[in-house]
C-alpha positions as CSV (number, residue, x, y, z in Angstrom):
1,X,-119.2,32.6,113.2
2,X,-118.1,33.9,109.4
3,X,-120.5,36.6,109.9
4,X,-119.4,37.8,113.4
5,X,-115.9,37.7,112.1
6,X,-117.0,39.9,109.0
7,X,-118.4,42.4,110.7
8,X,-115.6,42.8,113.3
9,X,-113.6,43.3,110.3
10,X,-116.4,45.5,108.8
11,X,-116.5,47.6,112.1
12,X,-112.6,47.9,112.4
13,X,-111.8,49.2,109.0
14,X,-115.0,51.8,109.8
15,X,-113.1,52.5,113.1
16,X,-109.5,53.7,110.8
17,X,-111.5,55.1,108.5
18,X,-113.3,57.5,111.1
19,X,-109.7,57.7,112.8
20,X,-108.8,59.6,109.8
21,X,-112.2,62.1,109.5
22,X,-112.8,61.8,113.1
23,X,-112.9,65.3,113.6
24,X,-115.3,66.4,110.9
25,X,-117.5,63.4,112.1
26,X,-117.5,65.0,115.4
27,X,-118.2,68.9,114.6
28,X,-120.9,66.8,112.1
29,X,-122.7,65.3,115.4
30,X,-122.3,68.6,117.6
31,X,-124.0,70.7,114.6
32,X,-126.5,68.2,114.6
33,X,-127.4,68.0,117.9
34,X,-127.4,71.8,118.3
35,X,-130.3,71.8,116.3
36,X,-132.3,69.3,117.3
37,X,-132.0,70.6,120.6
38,X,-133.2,74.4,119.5
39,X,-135.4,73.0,117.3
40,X,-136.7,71.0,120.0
41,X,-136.7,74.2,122.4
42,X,-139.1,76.0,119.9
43,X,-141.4,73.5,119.4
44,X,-141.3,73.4,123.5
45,X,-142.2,77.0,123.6
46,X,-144.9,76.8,121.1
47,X,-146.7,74.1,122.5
48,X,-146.3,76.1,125.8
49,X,-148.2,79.1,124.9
């Protein structure tokens, strides 16, 4: 019960601290994302040929 009430505790002061850098966190996941996805692409096309 301690622990559950720790981490919900845990997770909401993660929560205001992304509040704050949410939008770097975002532009963070889209750039990251963007090149998996190419990177996934090439190797697609590689294997393809």
């Amino acid at each position: 019960m301690i622990l559950i009430c720790r981490i919900d505790r845990m997770s909401a002061d993660v929560i205001a601290y992304h509040g704050r850098i949410a939008p770097v966190v975002i532009v963070i996941v889209v750039v990251i994302v963007i090149v998996v996805v190419s990177v996934a692409v090439v190797i697609m096309t590689a294997f393809a040929h």
